[in-house]
C-alpha positions as a printed NumPy array, in Angstrom:
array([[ -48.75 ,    1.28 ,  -45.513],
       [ -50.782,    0.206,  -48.174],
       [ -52.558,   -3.202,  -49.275],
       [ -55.27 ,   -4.481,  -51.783],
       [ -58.409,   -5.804,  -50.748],
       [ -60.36 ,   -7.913,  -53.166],
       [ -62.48 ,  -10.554,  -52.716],
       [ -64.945,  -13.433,  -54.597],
       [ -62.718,  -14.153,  -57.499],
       [ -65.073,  -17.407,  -58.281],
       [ -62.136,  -18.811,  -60.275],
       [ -63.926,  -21.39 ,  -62.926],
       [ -67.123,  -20.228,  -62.51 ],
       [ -69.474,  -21.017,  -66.014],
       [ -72.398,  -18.695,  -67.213],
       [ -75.323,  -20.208,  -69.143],
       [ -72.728,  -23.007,  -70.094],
       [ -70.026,  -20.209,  -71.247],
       [ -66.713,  -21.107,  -69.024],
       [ -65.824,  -17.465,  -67.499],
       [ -62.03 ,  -18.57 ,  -67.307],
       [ -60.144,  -16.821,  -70.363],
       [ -62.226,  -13.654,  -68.903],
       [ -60.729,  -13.864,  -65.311],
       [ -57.142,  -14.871,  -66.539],
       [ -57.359,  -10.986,  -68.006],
       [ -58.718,   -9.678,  -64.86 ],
       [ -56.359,  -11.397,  -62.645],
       [ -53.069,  -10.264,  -65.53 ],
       [ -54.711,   -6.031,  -64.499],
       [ -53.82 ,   -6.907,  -60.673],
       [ -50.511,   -8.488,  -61.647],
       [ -49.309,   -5.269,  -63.704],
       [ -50.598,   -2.972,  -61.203],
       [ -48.571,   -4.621,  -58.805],
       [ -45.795,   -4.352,  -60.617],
       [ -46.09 ,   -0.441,  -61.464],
       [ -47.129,   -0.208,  -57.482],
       [ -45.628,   -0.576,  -54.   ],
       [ -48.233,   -2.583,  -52.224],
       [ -47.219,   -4.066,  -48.865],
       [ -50.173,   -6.978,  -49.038],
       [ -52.483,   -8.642,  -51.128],
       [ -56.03 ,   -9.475,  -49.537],
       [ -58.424,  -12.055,  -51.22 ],
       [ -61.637,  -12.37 ,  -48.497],
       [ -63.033,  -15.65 ,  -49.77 ],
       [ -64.375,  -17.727,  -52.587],
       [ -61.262,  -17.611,  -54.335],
       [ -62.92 ,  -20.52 ,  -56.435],
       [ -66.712,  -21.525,  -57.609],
       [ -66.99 ,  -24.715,  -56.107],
       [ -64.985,  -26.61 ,  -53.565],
       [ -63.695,  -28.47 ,  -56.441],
       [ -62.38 ,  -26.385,  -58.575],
       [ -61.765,  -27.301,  -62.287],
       [ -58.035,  -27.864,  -62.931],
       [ -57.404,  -25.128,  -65.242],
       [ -58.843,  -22.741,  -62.401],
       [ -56.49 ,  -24.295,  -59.773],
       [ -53.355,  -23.537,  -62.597],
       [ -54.863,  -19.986,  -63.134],
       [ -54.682,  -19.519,  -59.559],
       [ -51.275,  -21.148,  -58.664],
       [ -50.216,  -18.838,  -61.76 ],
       [ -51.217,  -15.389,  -60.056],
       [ -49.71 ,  -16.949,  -56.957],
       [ -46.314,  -17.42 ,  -58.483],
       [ -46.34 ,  -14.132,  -59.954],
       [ -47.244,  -12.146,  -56.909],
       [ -45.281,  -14.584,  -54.183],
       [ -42.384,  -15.281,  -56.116],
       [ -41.363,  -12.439,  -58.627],
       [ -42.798,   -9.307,  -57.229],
       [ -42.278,  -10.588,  -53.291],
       [ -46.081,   -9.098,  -51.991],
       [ -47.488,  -11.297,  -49.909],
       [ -50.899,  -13.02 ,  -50.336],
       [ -53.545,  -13.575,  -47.564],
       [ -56.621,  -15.402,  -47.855],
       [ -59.63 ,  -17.076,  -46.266],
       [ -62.101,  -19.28 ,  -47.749],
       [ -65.614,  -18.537,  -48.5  ],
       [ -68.629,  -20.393,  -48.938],
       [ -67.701,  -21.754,  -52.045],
       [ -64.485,  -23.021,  -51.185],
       [ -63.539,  -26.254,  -49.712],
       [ -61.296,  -25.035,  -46.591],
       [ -60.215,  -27.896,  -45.88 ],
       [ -59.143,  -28.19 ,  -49.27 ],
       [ -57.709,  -24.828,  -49.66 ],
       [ -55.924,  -25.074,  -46.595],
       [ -53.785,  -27.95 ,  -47.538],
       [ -49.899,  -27.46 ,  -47.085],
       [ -50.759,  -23.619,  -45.96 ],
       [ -48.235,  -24.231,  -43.107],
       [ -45.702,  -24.642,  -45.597],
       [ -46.611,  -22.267,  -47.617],
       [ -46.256,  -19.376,  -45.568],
       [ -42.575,  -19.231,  -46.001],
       [ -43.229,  -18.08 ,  -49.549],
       [ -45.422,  -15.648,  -48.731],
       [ -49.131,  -17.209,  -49.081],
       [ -50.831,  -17.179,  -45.913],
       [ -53.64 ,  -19.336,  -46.189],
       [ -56.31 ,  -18.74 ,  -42.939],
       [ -58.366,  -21.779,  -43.002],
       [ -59.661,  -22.688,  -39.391],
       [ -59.8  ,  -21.269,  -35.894],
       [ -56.523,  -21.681,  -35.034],
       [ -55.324,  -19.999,  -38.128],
       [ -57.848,  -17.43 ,  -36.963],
       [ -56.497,  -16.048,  -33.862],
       [ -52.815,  -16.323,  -35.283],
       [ -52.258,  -13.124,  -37.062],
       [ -50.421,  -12.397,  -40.498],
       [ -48.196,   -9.686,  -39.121],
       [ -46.73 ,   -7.465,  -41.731],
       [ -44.371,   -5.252,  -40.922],
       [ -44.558,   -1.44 ,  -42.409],
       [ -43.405,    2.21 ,  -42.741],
       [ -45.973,    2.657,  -39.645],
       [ -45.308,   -0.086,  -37.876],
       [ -46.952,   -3.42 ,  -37.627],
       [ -50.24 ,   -4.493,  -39.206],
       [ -51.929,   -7.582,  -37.894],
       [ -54.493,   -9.125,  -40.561],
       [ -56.746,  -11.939,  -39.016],
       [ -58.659,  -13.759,  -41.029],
       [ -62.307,  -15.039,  -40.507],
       [ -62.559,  -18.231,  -42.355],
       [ -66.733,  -18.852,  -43.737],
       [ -68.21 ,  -20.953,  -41.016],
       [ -71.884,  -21.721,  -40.59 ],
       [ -72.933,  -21.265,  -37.057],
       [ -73.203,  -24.792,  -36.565],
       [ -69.423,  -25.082,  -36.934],
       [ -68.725,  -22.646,  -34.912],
       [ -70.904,  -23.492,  -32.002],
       [ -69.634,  -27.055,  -31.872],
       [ -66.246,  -25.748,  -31.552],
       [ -66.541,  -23.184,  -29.169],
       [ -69.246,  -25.386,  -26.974],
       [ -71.574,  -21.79 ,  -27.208],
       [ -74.833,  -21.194,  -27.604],
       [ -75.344,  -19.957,  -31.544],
       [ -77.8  ,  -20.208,  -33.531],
       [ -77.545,  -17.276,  -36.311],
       [ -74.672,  -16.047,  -38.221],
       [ -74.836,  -12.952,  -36.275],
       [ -74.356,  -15.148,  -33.155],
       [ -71.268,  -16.377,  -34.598],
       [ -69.425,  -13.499,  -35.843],
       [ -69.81 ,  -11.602,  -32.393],
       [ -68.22 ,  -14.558,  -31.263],
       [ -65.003,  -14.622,  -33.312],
       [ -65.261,  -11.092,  -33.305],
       [ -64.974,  -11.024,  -29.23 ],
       [ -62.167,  -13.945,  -29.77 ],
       [ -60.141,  -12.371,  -31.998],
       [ -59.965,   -8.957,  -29.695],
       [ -58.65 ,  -11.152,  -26.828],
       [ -55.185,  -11.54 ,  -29.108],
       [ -54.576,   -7.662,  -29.827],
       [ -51.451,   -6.285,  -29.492],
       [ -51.551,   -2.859,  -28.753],
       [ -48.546,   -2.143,  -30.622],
       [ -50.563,   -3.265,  -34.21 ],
       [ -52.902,   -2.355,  -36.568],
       [ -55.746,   -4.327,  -37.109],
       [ -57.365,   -5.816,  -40.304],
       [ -59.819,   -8.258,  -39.969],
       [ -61.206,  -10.403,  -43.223],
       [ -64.258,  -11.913,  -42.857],
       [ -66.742,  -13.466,  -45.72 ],
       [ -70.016,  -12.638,  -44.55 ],
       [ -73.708,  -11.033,  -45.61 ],
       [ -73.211,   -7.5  ,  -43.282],
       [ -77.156,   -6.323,  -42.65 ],
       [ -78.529,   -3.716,  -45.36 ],
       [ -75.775,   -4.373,  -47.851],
       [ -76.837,   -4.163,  -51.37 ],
       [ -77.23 ,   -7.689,  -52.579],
       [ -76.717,   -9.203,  -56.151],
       [ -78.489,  -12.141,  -58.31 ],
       [ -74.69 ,  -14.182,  -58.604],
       [ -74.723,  -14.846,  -54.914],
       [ -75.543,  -18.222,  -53.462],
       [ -77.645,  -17.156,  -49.984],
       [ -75.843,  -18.595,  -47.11 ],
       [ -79.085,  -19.422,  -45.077],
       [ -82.978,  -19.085,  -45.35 ],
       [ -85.374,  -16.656,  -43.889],
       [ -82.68 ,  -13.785,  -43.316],
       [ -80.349,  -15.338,  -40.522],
       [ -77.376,  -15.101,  -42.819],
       [ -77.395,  -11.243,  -41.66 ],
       [ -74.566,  -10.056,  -39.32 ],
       [ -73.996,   -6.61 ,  -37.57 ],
       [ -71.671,   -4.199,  -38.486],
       [ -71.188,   -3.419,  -35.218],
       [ -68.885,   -6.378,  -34.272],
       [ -66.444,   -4.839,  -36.673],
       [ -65.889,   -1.463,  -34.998],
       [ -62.739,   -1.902,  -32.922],
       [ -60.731,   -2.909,  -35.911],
       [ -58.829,   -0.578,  -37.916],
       [ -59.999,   -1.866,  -41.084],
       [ -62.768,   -4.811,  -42.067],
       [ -62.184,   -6.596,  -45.634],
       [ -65.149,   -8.501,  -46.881],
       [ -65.988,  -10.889,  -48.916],
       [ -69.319,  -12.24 ,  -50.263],
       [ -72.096,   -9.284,  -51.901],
       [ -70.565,   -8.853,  -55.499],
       [ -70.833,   -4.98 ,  -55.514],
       [ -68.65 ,   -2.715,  -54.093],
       [ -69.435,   -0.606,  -51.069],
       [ -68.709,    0.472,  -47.485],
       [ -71.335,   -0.563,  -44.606],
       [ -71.662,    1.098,  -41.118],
       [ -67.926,    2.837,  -41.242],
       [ -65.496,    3.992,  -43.566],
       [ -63.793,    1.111,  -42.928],
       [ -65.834,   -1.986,  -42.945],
       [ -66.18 ,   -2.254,  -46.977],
       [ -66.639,   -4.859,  -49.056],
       [ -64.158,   -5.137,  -52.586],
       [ -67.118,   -6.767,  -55.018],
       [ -66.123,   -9.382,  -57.178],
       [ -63.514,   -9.836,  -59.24 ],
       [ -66.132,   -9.375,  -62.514],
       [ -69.546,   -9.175,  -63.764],
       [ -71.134,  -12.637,  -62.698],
       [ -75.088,  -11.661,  -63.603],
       [ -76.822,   -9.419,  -65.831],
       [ -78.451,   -7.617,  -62.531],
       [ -74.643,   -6.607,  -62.393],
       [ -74.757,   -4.914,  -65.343],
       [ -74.175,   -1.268,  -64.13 ],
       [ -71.497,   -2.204,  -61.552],
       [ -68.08 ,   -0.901,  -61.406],
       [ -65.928,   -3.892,  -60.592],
       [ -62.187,   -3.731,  -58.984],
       [ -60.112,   -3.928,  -56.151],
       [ -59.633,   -1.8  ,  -53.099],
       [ -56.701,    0.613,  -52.571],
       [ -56.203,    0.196,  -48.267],
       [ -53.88 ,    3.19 ,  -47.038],
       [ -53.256,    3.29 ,  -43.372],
       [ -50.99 ,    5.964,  -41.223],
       [ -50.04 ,    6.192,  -38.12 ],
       [ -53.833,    6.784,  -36.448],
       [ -54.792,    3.888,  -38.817],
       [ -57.493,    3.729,  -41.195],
       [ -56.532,    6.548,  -43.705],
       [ -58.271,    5.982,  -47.244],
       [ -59.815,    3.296,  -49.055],
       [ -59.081,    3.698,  -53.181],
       [ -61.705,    2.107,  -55.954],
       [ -58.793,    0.771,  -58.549],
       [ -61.313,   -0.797,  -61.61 ],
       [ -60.999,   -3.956,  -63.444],
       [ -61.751,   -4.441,  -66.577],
       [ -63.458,   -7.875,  -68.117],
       [ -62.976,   -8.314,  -71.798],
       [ -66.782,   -9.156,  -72.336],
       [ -69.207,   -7.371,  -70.382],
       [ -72.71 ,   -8.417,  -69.497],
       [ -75.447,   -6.681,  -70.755],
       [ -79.107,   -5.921,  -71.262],
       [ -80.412,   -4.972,  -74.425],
       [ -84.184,   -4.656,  -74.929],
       [ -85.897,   -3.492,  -78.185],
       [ -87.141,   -4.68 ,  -81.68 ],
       [ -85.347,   -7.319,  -83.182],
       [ -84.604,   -5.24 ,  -86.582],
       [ -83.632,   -2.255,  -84.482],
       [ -81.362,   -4.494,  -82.596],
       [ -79.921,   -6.237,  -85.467],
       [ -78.58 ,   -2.673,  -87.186],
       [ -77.655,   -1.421,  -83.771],
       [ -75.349,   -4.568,  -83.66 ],
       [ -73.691,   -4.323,  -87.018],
       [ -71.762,   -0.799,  -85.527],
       [ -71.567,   -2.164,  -81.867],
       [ -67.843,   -1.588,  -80.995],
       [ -68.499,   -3.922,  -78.208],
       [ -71.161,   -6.895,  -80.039],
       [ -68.973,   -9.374,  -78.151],
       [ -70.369,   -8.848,  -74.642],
       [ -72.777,  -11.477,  -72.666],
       [ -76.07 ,  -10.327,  -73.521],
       [ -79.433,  -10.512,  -72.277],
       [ -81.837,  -10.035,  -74.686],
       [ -85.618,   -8.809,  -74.498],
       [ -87.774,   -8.701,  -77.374],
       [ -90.455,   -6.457,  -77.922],
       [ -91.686,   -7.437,  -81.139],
       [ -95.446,   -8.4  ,  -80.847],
       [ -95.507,  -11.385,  -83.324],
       [ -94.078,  -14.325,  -83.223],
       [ -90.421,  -14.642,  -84.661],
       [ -88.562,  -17.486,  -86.253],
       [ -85.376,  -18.362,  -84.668],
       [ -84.72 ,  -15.249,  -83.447],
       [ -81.341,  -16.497,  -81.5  ],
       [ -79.909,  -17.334,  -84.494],
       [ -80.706,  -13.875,  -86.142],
       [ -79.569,  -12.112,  -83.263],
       [ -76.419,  -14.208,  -82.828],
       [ -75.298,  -12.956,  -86.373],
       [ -74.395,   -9.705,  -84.942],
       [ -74.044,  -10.452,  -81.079],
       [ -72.415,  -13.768,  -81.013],
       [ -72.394,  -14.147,  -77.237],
       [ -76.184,  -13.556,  -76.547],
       [ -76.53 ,  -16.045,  -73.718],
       [ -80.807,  -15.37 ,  -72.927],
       [ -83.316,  -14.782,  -74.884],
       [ -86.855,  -13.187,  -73.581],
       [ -89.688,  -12.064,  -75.41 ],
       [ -91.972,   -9.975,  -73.234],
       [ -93.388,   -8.088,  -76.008],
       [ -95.476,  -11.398,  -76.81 ],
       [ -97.317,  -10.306,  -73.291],
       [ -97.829,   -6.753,  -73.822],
       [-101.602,   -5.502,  -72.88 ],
       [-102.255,   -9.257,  -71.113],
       [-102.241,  -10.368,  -67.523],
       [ -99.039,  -12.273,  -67.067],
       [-101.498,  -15.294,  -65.546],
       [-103.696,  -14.905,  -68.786],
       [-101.117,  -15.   ,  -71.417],
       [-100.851,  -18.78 ,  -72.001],
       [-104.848,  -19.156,  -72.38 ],
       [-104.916,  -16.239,  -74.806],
       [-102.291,  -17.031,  -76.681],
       [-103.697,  -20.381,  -77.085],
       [-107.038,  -19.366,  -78.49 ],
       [-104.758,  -17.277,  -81.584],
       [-103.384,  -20.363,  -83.457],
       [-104.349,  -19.268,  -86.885],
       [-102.481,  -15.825,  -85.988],
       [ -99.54 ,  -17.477,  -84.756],
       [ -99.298,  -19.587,  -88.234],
       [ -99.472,  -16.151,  -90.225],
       [ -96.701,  -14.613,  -88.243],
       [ -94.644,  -17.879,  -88.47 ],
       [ -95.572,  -18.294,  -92.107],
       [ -94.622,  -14.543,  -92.96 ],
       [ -91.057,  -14.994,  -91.101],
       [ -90.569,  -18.53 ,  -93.058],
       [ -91.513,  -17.341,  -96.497],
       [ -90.928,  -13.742,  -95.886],
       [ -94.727,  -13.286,  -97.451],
       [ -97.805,  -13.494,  -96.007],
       [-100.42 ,  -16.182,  -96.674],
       [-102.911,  -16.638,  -99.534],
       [-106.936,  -15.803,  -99.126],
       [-106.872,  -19.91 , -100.001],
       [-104.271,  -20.749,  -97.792],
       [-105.397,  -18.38 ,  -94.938],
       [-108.946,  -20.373,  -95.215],
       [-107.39 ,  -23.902,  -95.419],
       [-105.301,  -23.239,  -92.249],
       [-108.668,  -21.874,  -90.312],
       [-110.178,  -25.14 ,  -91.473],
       [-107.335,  -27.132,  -90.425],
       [-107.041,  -25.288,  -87.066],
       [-111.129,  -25.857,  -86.324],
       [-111.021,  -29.537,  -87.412],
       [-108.164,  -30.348,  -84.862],
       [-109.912,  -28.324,  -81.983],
       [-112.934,  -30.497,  -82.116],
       [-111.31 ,  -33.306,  -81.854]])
């Protein structure tokens, strides 16, 4: 029995103003075709399937797109829960309905303790799925005392186990921050002061945990209790992650293997730090200039329009930062110094302008200039 886990798709997500849609349209086309060249028995998406809990339409097409694809043509069913971006509510609409087709949305506490049974070479599989609840939710529902995330998941944790079959496998899906994890900038924190944390622990009696929410892929506590990553690179801290999907493989005992399958964004982010000439020829014979780039500057003087320079060779450099302007000053000092270096900053901007630098005359009127206006 086998079945993908992947999670935190963000579907119309933008980066510095650069809509991330045409990238994940690619992304989502590399889990279509390996579906097709592979017999997978399920696919598993553990939360924020979109951004924002109103998604742009052209996400909500991309999306009902993939669905069609995997549903309808290659017959895998899909099951989902929503994260903390998504609307459940929203996401949950018709899901009754849909189930017939093979999209099993799990959107609420009811859904949550009804399990997506699917049946296998081994036998049964049970996947219950978690939706994203704050603790406040959940408490008011169950009429218990919670008051941390941690509090909550032990709770659905202990609910859920009260509905196991002994005859099935089972997969839980949850979209939740598991304590220690690695963490990424792209995340939105799901509380303040480090209650968002939950226990790996509550996860041990399943035979495999699928979760959603930290954007890099890794395992916590078991073999078993993993997290997918996102669907793509979302930050620049994210740079040197390997994004994908997970490969699930259970047996008879259960739990068998979990397989990294990678995916593949057309434009990658990036951070490039150097001069800006040494930059600019390392561009020209860049196979891959059209990544999302951070930039840091070292140069030492000032520069004019540097974006636009740099943007001749990189054309998707999305940040610009220039910490070479603070090199040898305390990062609190650097404003007043720089301030008190006006006539330098004139001959840098003057030599980048003219591409010559200034007169003995001209050098002396811009002093004179420069004194007159600070003793005014």
């Amino acid at each position: 029995m086998k079945f993908l886990h992947t999670s935190d798709w963000h579907l119309g997500r933008q980066f510095h103003n650069v809509s991330l849609l045409d990238d994940q349209k690619v992304v989502l086309n590399q889990i279509t075709a390996y579906l097709q060249d592979n017999k997978v028995d399920a696919v598993v998406i553990a939360g924020d399937i979109y951004d924002r809990s109103v998604p742009p339409t052209a996400a909500i097409e991309l999306m009902n797109q993939f669905v069609e694809t995997v549903c309808g043509e290659l017959g895998v069913p899909i099951i989902l829960i929503p994260g903390n971006h998504d609307g459940a509510e929203r996401l949950g609409f018709a899901s009754k309905q849909m189930k017939g087709a093979g999209l099993h949305i799990l959107s609420n506490f009811a859904d949550m303790v009804t399990p997506v049974i699917i049946s296998s070479d081994i036998g049964p599989v049970a996947f219950y799925g978690m939706p994203y609840n704050d603790p406040e939710l959940v408490r008011h529902h169950f009429k218990q005392s919670v008051s941390s995330h941690d509090d909550a998941h032990k709770l659905l944790c202990d609910e859920i186990k009260t509905h196991f079959n002994a005859e099935h496998k089972n997969v839980l899906i949850s979209h939740c921050f598991v304590d220690g994890a690695i963490e990424s900038e792209s995340e939105r924190p799901l509380s303040i002061g480090g209650s968002d944390r939950v226990s790996h622990e509550h996860f041990v009696d399943f035979d495999y945990v699928a979760l959603g929410h930290l954007h890099q892929p890794q395992k916590k506590g078991e073999e078993y209790i993993r997290y997918s990553g996102s669907l793509m690179k979302y930050s620049f801290s994210e740079q040197h992650q390997k994004k994908g999907m997970t490969l699930v493989e259970f047996d008879e005992q259960g739990f068998r293997s979990a397989t990294h399958i990678d995916l593949v964004a057309p434009h990658q982010m990036r951070i490039i730090e150097g001069e800006l000439d040494t930059i600019i020829e390392q561009g020209k014979t860049d196979p891959n200039n059209e990544d999302y780039l951070l930039v840091r500057l070292m140069d030492k003087h000032a520069i004019l329009n540097p974006m636009d320079k740099l943007r001749a060779v990189y054309p998707n450099v999305l940040h610009l930062e220039k910490p070479g302007m603070l090199i040898g000053m305390e990062q609190e000092m650097a404003s007043a110094k720089l301030a008190r270096s006006e006539t330098d900053m004139f001959r840098d901007f003057f030599l980048e302008a003219q591409n010559s630098e200034l007169s003995e005359e001209q050098d002396k009127a811009i002093s004179d200039i420069i004194k007159q206006l600070s003793q005014q």
